[in-house]
matplotlib code that plots the C-alpha trace (Angstrom):
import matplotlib.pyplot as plt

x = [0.0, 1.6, 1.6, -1.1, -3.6, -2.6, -3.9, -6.4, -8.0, -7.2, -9.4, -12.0, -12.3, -11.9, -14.5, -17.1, -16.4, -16.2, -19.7, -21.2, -19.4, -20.1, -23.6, -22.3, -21.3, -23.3, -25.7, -28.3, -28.3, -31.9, -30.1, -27.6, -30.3, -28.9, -30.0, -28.5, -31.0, -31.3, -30.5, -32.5, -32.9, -31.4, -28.5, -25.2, -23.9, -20.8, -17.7, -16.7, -15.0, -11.4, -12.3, -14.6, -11.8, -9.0, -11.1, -12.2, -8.7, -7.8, -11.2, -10.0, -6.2, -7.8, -10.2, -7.0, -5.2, -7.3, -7.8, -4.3, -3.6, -6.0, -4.6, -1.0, -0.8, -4.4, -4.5, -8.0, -9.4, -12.8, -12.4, -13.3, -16.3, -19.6, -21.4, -24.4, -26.8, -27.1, -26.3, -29.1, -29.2, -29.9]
y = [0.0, 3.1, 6.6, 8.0, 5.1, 4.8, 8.3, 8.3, 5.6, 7.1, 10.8, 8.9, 6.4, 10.0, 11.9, 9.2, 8.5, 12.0, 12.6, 9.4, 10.7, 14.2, 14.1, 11.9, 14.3, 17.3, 19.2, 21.4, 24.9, 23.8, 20.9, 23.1, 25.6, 28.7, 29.8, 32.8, 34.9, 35.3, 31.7, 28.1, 26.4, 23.3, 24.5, 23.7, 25.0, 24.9, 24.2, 20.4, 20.0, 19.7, 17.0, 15.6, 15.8, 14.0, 11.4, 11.0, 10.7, 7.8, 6.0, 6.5, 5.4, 2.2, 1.2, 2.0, -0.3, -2.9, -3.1, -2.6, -5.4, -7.6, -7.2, -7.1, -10.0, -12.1, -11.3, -9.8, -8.1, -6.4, -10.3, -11.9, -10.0, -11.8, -11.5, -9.2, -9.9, -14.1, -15.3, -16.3, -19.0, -17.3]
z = [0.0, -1.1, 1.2, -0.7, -0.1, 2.9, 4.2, 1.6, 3.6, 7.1, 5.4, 4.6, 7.9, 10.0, 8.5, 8.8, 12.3, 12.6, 11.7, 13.3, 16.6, 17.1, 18.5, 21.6, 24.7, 23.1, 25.8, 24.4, 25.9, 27.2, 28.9, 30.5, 31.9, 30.4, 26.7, 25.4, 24.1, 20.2, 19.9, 19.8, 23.2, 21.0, 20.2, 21.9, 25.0, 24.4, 21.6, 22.6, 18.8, 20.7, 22.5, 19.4, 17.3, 19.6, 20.1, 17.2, 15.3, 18.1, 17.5, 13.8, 14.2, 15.6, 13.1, 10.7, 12.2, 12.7, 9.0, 8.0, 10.7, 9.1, 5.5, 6.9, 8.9, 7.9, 4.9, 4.3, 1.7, 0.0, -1.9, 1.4, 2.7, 2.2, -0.9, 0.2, -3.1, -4.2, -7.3, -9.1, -11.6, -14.8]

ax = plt.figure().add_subplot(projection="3d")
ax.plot(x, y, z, "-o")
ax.set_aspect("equal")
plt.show()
């Protein structure tokens, strides 16, 4: 696997674990018990993308490397998964 894939693979495992990860931890300022006024009582009381974003690139670096593991040392590839649709006899 050259560089390039490599961190092409990394982009796109981070962005989708970023945006399946940044509701968890989020308070609403309703939640909180102080909405600002001019803004929605749903939105959020705080910035929490620092610690979204750390802990997202670690969650990321171990799905990474769980898959390079499994191709590295296992073996695996997208020729081993399952087949999701059956064949059917023509």
């Amino acid at each position: 696997m050259t560089i390039f894939s490599a961190v092409a693979v990394y982009f796109v495992i981070w962005w989708t674990v970023l945006f399946a990860s940044i509701p968890f931890g989020l308070r609403t300022q309703e939640e909180e018990g102080s909405v600002i006024p001019g803004t929605t009582a749903s939105a959020p009381a705080g910035s929490h993308m620092r610690r979204v974003v750390i802990r997202n690139s670690i969650v990321a670096a171990l799905i990474y490397g769980a898959l390079y593991g499994g191709n590295y040392w296992l073996g695996w590839s997208l020729d081993d998964l399952p087949r999701i649709i059956p064949d059917f006899p023509d």
